[in-house]
Biopython code that builds the backbone (N, CA, C, O; Angstrom):
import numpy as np
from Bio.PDB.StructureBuilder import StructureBuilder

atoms = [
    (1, "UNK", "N", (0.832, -1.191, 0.000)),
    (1, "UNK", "CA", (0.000, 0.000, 0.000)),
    (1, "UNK", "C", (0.869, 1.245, 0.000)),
    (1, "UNK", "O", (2.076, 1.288, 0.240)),
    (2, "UNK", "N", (0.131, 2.162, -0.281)),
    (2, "UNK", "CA", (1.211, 3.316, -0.476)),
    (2, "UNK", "C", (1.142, 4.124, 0.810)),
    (2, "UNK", "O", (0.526, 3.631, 1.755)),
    (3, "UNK", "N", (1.750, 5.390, 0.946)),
    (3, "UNK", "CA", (1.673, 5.896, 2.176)),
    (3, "UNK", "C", (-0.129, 6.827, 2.291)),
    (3, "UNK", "O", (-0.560, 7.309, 3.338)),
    (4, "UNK", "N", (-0.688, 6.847, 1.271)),
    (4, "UNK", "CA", (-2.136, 7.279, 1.637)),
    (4, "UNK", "C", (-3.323, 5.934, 1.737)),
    (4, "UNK", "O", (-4.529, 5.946, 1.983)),
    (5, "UNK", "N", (-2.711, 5.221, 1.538)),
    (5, "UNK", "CA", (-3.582, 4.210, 2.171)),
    (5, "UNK", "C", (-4.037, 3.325, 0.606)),
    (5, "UNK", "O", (-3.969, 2.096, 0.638)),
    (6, "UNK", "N", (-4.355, 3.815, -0.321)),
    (6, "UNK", "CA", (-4.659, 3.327, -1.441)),
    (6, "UNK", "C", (-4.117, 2.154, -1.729)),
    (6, "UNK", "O", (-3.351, 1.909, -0.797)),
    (7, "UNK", "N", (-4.081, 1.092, -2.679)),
    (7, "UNK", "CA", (-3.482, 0.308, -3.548)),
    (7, "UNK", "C", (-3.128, 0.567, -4.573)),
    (7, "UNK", "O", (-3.736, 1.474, -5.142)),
    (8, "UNK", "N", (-2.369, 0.124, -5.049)),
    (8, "UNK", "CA", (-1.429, 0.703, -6.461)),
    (8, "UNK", "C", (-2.012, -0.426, -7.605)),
    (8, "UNK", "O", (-2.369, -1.507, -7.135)),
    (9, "UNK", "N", (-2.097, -0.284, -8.701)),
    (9, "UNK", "CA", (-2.514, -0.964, -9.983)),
    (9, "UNK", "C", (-1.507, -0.970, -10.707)),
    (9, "UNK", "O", (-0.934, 0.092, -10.464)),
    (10, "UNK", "N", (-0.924, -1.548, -11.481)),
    (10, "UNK", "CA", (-0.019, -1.300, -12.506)),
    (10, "UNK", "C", (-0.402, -2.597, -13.475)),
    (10, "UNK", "O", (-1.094, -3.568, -13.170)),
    (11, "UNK", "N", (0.199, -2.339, -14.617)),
    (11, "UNK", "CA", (0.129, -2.886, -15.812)),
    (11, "UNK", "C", (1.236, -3.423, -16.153)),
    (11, "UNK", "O", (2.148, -2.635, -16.403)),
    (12, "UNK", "N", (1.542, -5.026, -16.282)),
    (12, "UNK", "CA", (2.822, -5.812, -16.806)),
    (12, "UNK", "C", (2.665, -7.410, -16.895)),
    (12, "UNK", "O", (1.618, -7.975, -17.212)),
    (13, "UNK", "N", (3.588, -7.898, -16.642)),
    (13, "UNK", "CA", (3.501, -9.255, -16.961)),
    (13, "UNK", "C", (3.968, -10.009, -15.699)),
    (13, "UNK", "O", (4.836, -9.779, -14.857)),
    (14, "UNK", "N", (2.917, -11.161, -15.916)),
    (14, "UNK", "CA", (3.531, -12.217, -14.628)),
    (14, "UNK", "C", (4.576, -12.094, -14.334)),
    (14, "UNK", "O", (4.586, -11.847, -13.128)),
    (15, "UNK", "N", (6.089, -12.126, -14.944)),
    (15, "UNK", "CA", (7.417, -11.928, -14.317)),
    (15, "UNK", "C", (7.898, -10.995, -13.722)),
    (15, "UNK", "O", (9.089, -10.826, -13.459)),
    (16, "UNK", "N", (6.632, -10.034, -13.358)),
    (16, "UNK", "CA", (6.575, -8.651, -12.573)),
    (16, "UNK", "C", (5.852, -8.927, -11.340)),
    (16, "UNK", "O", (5.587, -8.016, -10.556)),
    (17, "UNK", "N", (5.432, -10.455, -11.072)),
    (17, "UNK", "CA", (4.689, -10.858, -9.954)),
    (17, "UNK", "C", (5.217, -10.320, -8.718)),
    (17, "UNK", "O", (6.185, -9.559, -8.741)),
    (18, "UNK", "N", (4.744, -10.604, -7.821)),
    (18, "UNK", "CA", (5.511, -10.087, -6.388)),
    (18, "UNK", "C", (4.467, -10.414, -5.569)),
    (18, "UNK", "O", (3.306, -10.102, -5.837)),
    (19, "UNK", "N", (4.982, -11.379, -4.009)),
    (19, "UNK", "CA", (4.241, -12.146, -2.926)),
    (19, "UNK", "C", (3.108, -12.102, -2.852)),
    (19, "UNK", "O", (2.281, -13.014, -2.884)),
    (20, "UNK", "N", (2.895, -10.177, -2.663)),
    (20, "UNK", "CA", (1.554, -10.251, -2.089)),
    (20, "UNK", "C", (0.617, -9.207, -3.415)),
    (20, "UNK", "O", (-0.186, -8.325, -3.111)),
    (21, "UNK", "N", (0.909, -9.520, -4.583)),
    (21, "UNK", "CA", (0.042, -8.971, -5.579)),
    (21, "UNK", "C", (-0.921, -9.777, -5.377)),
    (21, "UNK", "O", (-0.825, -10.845, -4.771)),
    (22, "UNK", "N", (-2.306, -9.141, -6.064)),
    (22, "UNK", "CA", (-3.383, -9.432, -6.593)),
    (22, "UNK", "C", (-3.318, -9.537, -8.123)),
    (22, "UNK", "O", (-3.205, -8.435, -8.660)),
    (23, "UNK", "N", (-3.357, -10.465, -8.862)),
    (23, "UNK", "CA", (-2.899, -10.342, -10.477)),
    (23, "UNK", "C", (-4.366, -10.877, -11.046)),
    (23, "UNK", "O", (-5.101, -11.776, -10.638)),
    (24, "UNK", "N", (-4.472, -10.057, -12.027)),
    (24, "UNK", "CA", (-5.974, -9.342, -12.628)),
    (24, "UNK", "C", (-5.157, -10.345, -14.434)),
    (24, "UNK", "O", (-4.018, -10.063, -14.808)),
    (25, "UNK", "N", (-5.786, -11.095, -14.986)),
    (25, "UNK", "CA", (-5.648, -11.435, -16.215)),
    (25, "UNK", "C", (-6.724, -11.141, -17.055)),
    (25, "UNK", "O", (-7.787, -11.739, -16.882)),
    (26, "UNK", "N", (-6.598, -10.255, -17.996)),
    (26, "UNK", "CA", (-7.874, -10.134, -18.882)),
    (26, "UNK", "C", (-7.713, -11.959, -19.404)),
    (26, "UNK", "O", (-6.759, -12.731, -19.496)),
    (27, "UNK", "N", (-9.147, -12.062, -19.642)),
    (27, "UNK", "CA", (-9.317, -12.834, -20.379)),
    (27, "UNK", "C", (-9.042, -14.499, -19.836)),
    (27, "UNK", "O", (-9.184, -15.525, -20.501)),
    (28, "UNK", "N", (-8.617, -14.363, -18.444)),
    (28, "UNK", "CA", (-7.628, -15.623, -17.911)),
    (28, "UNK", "C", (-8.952, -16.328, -17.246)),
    (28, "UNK", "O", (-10.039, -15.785, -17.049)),
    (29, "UNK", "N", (-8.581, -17.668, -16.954)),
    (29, "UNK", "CA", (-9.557, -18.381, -16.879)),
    (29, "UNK", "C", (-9.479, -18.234, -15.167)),
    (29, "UNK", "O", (-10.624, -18.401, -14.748)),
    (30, "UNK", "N", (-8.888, -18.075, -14.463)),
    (30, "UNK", "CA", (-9.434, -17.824, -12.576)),
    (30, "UNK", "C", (-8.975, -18.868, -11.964)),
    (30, "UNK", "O", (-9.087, -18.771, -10.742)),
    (31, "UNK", "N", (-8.520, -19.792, -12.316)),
    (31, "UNK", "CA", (-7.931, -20.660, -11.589)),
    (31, "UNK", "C", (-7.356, -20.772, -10.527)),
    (31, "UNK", "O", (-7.795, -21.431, -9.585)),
    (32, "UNK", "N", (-6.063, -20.007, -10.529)),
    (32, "UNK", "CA", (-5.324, -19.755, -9.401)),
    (32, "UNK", "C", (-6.194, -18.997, -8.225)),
    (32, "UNK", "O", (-7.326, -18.574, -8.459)),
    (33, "UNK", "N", (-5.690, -18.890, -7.199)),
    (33, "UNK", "CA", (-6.981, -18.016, -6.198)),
    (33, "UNK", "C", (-6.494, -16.526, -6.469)),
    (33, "UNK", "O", (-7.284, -15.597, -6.299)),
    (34, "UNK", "N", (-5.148, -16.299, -6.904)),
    (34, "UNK", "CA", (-5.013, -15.150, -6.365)),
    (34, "UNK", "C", (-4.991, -14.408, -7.944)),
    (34, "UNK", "O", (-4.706, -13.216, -8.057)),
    (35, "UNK", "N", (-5.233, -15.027, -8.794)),
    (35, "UNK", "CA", (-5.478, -14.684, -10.339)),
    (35, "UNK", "C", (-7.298, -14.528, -10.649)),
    (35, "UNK", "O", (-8.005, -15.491, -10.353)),
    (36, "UNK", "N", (-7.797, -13.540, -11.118)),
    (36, "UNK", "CA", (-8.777, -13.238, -11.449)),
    (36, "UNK", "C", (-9.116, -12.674, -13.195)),
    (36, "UNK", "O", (-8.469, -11.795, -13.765)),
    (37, "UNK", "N", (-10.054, -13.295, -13.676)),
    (37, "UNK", "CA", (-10.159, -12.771, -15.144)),
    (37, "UNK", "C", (-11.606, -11.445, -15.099)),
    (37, "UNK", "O", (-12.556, -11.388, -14.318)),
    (38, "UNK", "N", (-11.389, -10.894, -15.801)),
    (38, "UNK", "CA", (-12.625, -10.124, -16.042)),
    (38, "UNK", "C", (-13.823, -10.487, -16.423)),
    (38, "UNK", "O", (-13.811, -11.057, -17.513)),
    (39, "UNK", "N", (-15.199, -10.334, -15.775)),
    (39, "UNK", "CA", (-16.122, -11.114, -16.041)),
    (39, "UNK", "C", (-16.399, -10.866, -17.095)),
    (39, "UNK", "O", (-15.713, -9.962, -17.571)),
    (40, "UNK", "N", (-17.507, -11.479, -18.050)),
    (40, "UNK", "CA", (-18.232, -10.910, -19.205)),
    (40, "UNK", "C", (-19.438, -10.400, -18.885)),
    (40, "UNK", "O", (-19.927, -9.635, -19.717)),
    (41, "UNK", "N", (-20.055, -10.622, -17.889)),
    (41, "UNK", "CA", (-21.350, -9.990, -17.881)),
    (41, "UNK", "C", (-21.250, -9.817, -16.562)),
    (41, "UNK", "O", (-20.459, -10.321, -15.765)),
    (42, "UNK", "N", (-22.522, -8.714, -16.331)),
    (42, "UNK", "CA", (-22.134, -8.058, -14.714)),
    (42, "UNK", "C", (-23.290, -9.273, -13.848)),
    (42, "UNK", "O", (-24.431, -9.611, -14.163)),
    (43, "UNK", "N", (-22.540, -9.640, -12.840)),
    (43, "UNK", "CA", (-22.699, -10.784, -11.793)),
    (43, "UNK", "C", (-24.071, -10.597, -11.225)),
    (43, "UNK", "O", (-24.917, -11.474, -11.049)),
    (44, "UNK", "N", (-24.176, -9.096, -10.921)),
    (44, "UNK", "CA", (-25.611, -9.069, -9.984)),
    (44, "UNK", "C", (-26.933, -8.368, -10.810)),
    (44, "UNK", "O", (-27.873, -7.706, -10.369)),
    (45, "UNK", "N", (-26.580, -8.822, -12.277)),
    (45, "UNK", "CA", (-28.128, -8.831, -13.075)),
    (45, "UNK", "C", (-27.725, -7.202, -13.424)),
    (45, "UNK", "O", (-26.819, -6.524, -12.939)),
    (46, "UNK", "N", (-28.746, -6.841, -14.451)),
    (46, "UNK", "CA", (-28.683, -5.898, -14.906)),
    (46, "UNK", "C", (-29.421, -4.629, -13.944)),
    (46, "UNK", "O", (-30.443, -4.684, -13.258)),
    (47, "UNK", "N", (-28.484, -3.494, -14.187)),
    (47, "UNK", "CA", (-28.890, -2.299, -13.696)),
    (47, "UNK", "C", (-29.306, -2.522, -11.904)),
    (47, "UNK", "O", (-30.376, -2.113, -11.454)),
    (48, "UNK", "N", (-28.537, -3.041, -11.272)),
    (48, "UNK", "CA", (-28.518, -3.144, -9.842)),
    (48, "UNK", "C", (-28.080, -1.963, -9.233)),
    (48, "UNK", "O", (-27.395, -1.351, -10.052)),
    (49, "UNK", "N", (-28.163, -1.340, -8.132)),
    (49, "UNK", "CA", (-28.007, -0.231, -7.650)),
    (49, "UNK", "C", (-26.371, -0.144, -7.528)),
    (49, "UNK", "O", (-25.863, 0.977, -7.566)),
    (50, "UNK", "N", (-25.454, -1.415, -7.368)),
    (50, "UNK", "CA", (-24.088, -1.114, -7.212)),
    (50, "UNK", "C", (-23.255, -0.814, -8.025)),
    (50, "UNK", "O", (-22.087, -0.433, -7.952)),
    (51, "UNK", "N", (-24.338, -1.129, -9.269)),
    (51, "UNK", "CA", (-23.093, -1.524, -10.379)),
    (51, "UNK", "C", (-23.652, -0.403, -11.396)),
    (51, "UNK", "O", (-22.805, 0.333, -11.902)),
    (52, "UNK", "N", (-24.660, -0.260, -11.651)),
    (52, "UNK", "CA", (-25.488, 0.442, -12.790)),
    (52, "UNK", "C", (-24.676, 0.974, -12.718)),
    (52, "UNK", "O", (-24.020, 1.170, -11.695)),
    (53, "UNK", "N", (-24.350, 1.607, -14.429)),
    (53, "UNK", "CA", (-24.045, 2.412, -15.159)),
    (53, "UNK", "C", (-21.810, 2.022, -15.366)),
    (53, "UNK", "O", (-21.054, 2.316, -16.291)),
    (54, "UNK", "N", (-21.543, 1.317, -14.068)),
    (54, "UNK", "CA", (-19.915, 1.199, -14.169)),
    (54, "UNK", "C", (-19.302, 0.539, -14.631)),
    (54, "UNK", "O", (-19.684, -0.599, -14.359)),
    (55, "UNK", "N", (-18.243, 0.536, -15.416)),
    (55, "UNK", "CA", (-17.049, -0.372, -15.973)),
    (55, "UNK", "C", (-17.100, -1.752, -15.499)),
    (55, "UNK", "O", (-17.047, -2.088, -14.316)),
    (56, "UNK", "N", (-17.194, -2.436, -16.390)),
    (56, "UNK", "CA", (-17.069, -4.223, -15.574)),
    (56, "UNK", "C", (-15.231, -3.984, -14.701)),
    (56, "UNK", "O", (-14.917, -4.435, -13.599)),
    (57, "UNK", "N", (-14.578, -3.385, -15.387)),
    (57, "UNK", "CA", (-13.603, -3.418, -14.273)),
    (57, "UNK", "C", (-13.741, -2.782, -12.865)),
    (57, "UNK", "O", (-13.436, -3.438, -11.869)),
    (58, "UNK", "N", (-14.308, -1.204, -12.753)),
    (58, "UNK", "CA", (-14.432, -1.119, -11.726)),
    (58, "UNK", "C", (-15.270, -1.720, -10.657)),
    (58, "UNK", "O", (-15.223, -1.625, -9.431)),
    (59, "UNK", "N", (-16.367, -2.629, -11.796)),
    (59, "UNK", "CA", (-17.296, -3.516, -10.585)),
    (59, "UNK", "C", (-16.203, -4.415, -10.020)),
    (59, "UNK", "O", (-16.102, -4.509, -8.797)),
    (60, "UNK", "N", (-15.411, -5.056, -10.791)),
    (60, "UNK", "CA", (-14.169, -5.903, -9.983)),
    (60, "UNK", "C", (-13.495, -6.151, -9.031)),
    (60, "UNK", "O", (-13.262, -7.095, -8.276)),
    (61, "UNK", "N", (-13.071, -4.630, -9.263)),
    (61, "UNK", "CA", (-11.681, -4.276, -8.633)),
    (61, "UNK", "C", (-12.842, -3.802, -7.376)),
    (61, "UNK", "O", (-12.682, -4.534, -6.399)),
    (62, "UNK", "N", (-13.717, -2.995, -7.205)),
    (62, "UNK", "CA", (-14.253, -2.905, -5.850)),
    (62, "UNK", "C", (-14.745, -4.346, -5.526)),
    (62, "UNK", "O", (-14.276, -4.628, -4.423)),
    (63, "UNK", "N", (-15.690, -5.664, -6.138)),
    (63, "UNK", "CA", (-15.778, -6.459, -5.042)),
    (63, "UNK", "C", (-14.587, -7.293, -4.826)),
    (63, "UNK", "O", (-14.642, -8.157, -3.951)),
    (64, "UNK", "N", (-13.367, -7.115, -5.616)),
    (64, "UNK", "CA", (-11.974, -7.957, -4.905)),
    (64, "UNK", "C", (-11.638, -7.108, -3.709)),
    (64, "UNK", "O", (-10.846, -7.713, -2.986)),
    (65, "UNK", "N", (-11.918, -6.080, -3.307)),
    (65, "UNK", "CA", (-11.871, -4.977, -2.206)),
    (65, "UNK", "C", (-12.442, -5.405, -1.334)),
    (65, "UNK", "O", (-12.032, -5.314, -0.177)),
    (66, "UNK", "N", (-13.656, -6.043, -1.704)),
    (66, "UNK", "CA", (-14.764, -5.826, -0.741)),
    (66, "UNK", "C", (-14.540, -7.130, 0.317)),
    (66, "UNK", "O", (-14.788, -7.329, 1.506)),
    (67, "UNK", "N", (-13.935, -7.899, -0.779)),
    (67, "UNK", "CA", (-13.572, -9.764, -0.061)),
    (67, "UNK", "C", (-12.698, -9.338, 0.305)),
    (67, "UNK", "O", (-12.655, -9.930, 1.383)),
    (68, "UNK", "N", (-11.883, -8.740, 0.299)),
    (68, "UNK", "CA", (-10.319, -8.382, 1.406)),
    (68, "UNK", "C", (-11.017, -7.807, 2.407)),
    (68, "UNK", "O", (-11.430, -8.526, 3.317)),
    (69, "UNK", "N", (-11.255, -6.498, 2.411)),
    (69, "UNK", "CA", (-11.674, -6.506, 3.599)),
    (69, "UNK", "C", (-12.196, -7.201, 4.712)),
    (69, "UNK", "O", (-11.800, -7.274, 5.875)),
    (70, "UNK", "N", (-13.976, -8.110, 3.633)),
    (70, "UNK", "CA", (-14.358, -8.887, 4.729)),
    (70, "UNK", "C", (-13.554, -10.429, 5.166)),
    (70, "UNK", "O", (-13.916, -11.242, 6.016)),
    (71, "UNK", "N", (-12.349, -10.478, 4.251)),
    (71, "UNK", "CA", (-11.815, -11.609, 5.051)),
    (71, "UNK", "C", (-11.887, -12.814, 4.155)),
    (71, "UNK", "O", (-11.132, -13.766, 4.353)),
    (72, "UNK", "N", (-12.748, -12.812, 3.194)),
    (72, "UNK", "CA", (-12.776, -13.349, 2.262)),
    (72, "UNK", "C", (-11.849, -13.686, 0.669)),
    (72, "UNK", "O", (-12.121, -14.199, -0.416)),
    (73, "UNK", "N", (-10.675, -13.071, 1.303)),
    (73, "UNK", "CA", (-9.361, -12.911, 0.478)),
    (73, "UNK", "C", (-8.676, -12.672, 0.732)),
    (73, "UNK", "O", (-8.643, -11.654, 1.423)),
    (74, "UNK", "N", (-7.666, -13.260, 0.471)),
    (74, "UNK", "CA", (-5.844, -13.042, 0.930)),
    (74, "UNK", "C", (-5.444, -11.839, 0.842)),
    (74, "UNK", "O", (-5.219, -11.589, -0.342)),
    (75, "UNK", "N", (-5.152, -10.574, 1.805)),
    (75, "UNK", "CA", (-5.073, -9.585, 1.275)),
    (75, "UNK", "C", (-3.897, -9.000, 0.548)),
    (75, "UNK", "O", (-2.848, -9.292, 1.122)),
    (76, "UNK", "N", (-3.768, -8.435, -0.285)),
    (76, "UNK", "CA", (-3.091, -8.307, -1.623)),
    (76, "UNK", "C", (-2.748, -6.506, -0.995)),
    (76, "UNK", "O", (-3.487, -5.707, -0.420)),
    (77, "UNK", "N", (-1.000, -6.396, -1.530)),
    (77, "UNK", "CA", (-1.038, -4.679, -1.445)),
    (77, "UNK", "C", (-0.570, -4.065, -2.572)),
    (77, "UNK", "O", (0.153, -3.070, -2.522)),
    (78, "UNK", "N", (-1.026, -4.723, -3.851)),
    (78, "UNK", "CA", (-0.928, -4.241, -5.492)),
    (78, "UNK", "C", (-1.716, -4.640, -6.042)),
    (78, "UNK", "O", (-2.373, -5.289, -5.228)),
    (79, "UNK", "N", (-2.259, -4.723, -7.192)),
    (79, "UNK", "CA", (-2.504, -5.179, -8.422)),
    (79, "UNK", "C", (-1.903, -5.291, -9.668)),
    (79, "UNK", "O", (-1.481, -4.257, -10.187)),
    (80, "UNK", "N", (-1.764, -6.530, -10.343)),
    (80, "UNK", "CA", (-1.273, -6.487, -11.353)),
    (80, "UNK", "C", (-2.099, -6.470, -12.454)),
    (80, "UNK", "O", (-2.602, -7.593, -12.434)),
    (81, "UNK", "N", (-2.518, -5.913, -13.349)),
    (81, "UNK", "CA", (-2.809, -6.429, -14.274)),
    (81, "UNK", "C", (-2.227, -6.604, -15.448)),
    (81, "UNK", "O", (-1.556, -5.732, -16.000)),
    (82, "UNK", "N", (-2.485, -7.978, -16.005)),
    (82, "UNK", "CA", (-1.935, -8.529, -17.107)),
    (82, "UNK", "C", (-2.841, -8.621, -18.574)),
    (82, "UNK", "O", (-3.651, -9.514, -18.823)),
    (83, "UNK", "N", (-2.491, -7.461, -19.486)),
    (83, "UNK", "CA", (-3.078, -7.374, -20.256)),
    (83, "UNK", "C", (-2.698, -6.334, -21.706)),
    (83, "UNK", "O", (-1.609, -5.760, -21.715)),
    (84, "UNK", "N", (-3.329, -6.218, -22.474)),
    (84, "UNK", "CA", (-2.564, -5.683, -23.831)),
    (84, "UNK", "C", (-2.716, -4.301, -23.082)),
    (84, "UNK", "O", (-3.433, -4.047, -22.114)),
    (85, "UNK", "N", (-1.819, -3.431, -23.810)),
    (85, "UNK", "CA", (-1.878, -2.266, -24.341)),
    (85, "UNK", "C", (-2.831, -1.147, -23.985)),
    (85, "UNK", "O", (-2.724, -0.196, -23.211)),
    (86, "UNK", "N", (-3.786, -1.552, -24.782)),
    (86, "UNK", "CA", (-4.717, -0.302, -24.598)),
    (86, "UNK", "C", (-5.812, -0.467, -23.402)),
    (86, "UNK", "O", (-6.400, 0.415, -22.777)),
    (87, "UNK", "N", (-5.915, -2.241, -23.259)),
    (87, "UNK", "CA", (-6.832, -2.262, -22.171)),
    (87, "UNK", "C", (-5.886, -2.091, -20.745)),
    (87, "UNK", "O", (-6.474, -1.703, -19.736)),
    (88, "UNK", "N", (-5.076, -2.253, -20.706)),
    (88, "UNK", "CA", (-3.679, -1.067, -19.541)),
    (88, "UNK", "C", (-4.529, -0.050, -19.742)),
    (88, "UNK", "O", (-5.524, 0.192, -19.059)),
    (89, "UNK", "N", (-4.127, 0.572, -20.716)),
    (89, "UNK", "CA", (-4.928, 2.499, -21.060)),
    (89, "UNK", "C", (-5.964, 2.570, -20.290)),
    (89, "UNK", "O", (-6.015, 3.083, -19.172)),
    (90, "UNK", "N", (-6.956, 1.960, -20.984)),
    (90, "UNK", "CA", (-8.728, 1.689, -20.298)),
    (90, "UNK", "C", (-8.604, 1.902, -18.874)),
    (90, "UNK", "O", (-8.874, 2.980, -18.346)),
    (91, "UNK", "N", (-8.097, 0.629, -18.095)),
    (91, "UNK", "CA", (-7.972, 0.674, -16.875)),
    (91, "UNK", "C", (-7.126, 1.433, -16.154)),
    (91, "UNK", "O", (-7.139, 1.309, -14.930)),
    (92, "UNK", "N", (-6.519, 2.066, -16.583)),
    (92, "UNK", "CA", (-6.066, 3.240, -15.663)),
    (92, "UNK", "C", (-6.467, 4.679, -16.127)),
    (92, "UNK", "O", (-5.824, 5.641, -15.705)),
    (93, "UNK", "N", (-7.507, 4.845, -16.978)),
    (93, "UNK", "CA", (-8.565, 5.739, -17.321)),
    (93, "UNK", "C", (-9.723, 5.800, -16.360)),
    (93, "UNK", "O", (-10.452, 6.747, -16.066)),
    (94, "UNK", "N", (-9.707, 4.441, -15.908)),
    (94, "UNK", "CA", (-11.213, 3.984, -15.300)),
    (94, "UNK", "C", (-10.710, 4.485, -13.817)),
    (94, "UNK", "O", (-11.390, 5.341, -13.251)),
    (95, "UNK", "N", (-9.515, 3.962, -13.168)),
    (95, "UNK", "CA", (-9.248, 4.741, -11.623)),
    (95, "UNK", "C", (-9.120, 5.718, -11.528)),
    (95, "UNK", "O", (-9.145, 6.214, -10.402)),
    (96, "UNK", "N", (-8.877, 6.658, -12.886)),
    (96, "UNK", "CA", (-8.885, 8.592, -12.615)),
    (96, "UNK", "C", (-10.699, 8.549, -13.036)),
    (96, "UNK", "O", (-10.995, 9.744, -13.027)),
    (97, "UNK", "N", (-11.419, 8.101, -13.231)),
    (97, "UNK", "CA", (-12.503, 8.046, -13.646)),
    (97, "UNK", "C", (-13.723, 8.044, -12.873)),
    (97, "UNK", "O", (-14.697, 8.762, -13.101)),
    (98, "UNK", "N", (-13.585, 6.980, -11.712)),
    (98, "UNK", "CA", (-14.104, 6.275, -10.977)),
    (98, "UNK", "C", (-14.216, 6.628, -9.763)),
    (98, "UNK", "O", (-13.385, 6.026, -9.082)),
    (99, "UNK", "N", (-15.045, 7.533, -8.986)),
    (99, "UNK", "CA", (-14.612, 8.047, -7.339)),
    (99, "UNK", "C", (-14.836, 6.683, -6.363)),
    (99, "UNK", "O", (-14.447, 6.786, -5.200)),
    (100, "UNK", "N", (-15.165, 6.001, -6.595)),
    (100, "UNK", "CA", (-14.953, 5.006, -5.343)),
    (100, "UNK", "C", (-14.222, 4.096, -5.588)),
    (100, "UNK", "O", (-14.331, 3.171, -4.784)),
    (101, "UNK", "N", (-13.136, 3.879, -6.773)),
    (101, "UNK", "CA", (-12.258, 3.256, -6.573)),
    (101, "UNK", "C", (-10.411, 4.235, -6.905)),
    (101, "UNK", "O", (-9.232, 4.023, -7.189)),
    (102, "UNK", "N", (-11.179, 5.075, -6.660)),
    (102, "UNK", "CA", (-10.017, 6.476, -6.599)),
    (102, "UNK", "C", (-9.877, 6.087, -5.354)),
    (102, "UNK", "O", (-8.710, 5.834, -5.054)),
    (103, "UNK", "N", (-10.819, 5.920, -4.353)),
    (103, "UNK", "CA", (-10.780, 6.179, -2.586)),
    (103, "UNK", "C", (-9.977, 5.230, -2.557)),
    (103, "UNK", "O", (-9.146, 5.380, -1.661)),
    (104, "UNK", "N", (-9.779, 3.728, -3.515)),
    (104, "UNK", "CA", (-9.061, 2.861, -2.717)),
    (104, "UNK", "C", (-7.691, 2.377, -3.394)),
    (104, "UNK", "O", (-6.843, 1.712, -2.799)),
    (105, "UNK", "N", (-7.590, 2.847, -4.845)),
    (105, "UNK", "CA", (-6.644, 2.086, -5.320)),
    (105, "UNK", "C", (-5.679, 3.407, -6.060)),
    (105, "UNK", "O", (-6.404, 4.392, -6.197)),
    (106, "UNK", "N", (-4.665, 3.584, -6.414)),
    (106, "UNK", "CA", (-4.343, 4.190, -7.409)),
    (106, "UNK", "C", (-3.627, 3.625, -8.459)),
    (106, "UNK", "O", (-3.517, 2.409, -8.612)),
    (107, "UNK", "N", (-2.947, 4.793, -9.470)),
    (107, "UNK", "CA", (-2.268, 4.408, -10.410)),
    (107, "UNK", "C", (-0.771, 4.007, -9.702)),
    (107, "UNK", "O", (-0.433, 4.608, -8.682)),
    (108, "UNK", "N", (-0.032, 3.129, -10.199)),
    (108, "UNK", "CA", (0.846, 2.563, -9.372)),
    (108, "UNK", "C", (2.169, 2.361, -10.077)),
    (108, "UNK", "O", (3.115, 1.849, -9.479)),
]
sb = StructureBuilder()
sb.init_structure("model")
sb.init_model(0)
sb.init_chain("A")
sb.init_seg("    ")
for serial, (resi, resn, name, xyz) in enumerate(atoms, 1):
    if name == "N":
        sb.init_residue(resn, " ", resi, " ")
    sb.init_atom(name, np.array(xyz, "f"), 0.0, 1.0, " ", f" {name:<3s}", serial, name[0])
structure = sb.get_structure()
């Protein structure tokens, strides 16, 4: 974590792993516990009060938040994500974008 409390995100490749990342794979199948892929469709049905209107990533990245906190996940003090190019871009568009996952994560 950084010194304001946030989590850091960054964009690279597994050989950039480190202990206590959280590693985000577009497209990856979830296997590992501490590897997560991006869903395709949003989990809690359409137009739900949490999610309406937000980025399938930022629905993510807040409920992988939400299971750390409650205990329900190994807690992680990065993110990696592993992914092309522009969807890097995207997602670190989406945390200057996004006020409630500004509160918790930053660019890293």
């Amino acid at each position: 974590m950084s010194a304001d409390q946030r989590i850091p995100v960054t964009a690279g490749s597994l050989e950039g792993r480190r202990p206590l990342d959280l590693v985000i794979v577009a497209g990856g199948n979830g296997t590992d516990r501490t590897i997560v892929s991006l869903p395709e469709a949003d989990p809690h049905g359409f137009g739900c009060d949490c999610c309406a209107g937000r980025e399938p990533w930022a629905t993510i990245l807040g409920e992988l938040f939400a299971e750390m906190v409650r205990g329900k996940r190994p807690a992680f003090d990065r993110v990696l994500a592993v992914m092309d190019h522009s969807d890097a871009n995207r997602l670190m568009a989406i945390l200057a974008e996004d006020r409630l996952l500004a509160a918790r994560y930053r660019r890293g």
